[in-house]
C-alpha positions as CSV (number, residue, x, y, z in Angstrom):
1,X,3.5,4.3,28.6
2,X,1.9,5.8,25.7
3,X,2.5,3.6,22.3
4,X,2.4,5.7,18.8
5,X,0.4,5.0,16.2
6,X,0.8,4.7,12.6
7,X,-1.7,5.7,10.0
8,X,-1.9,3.8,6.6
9,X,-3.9,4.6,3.4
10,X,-4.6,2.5,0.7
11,X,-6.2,3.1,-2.3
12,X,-6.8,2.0,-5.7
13,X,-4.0,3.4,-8.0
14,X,-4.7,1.5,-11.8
15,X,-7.2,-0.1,-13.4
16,X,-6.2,-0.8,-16.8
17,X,-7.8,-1.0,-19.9
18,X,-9.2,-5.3,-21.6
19,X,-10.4,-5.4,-17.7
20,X,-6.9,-5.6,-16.3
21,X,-7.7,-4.2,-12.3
22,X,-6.5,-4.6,-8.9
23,X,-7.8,-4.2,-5.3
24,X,-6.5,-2.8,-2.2
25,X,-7.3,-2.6,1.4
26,X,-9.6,-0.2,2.1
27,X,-9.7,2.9,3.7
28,X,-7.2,3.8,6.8
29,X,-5.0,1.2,8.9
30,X,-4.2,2.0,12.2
31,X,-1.6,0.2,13.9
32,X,0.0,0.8,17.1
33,X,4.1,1.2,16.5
34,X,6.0,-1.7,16.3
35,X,3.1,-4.1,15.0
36,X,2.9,-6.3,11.8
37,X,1.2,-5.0,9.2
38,X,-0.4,-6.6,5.5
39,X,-1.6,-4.7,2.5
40,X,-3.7,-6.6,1.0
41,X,-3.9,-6.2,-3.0
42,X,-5.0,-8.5,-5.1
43,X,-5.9,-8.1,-9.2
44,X,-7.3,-9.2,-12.6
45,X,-5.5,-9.3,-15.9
46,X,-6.1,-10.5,-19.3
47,X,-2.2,-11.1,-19.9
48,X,0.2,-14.4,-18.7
49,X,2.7,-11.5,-18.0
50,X,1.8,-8.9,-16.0
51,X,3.8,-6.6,-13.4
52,X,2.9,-5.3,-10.3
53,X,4.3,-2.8,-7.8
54,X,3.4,-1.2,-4.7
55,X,4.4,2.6,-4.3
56,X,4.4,4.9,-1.1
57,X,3.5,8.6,-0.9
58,X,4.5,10.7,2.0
59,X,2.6,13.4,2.7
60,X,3.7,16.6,0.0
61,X,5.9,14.5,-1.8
62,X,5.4,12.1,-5.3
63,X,4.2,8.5,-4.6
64,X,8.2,6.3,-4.8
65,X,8.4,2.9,-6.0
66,X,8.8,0.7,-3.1
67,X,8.2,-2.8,-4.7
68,X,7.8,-4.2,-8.3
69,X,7.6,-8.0,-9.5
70,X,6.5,-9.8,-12.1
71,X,4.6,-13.1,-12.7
72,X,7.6,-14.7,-13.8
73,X,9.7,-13.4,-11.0
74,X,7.3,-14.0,-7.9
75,X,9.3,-12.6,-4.8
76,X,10.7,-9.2,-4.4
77,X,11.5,-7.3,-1.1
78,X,13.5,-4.5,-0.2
79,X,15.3,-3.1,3.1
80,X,11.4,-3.2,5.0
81,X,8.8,-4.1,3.2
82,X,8.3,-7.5,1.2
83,X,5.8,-9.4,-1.3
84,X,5.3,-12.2,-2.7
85,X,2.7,-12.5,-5.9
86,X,1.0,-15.4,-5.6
87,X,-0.8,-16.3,-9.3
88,X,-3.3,-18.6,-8.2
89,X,-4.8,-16.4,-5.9
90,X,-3.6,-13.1,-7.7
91,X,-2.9,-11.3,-5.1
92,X,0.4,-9.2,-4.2
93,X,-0.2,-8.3,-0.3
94,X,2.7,-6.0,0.7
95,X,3.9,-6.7,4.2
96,X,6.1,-5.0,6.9
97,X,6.8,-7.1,10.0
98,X,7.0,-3.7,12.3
99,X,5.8,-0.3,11.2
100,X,7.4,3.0,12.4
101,X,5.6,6.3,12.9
102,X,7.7,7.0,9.6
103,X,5.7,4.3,7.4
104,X,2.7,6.7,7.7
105,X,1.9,7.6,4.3
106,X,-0.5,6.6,1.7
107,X,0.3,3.3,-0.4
108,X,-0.2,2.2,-3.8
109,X,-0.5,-1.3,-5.5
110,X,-0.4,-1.2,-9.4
111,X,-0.7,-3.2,-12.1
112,X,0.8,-3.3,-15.5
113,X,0.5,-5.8,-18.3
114,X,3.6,-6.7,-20.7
């Protein structure tokens, strides 16, 4: 039996201005279907408020909001996918317990200060 695989890119979407940034996984993620998967983003900011979100863009179509949260309001999750920013180590990792050959697309983590 032949599994299918999913394809997942990450890249960089914002780095705002007074050093505010954040990091993503690198490069392509291949996963075979049905297998856990973590985005890893993690980011700076000069601000005790800040907001973060992870977007998805399918291929031809505008990047969608999939996630947002806040360091006030630390989880969020929605139908899928799920996050939890964690302020002491800044990071926002966006996690999928079983990706679909529909996940493929490329994903976003962004950061916004208040």
């Amino acid at each position: 039996m032949l599994s299918a695989t999913c394809s997942v890119l990450v890249f960089l979407i914002l780095s705002g201005t007074n050093g505010d940034s954040v990091t993503q996984t690198e490069g392509p993620v291949i996963l075979s279907e049905g297998a856990p998967v973590i985005l890893n983003c993690t980011y700076q900011t000069s601000y005790s408020i800040s907001f973060l979100f992870w977007y998805v863009q399918y291929l031809n179509n505008a990047p969608q909001l999939i996630l947002k949260s806040s360091t006030e309001n630390q989880r969020t999750e929605n139908q899928d996918f799920h996050a939890t920013l964690i302020k002491s180590d800044s990071s926002f990792h966006l996690q999928k317990p079983s990706v679909q050959m529909s996940d493929s697309a490329v994903y976003y983590c962004a950061l916004r200060d208040t």
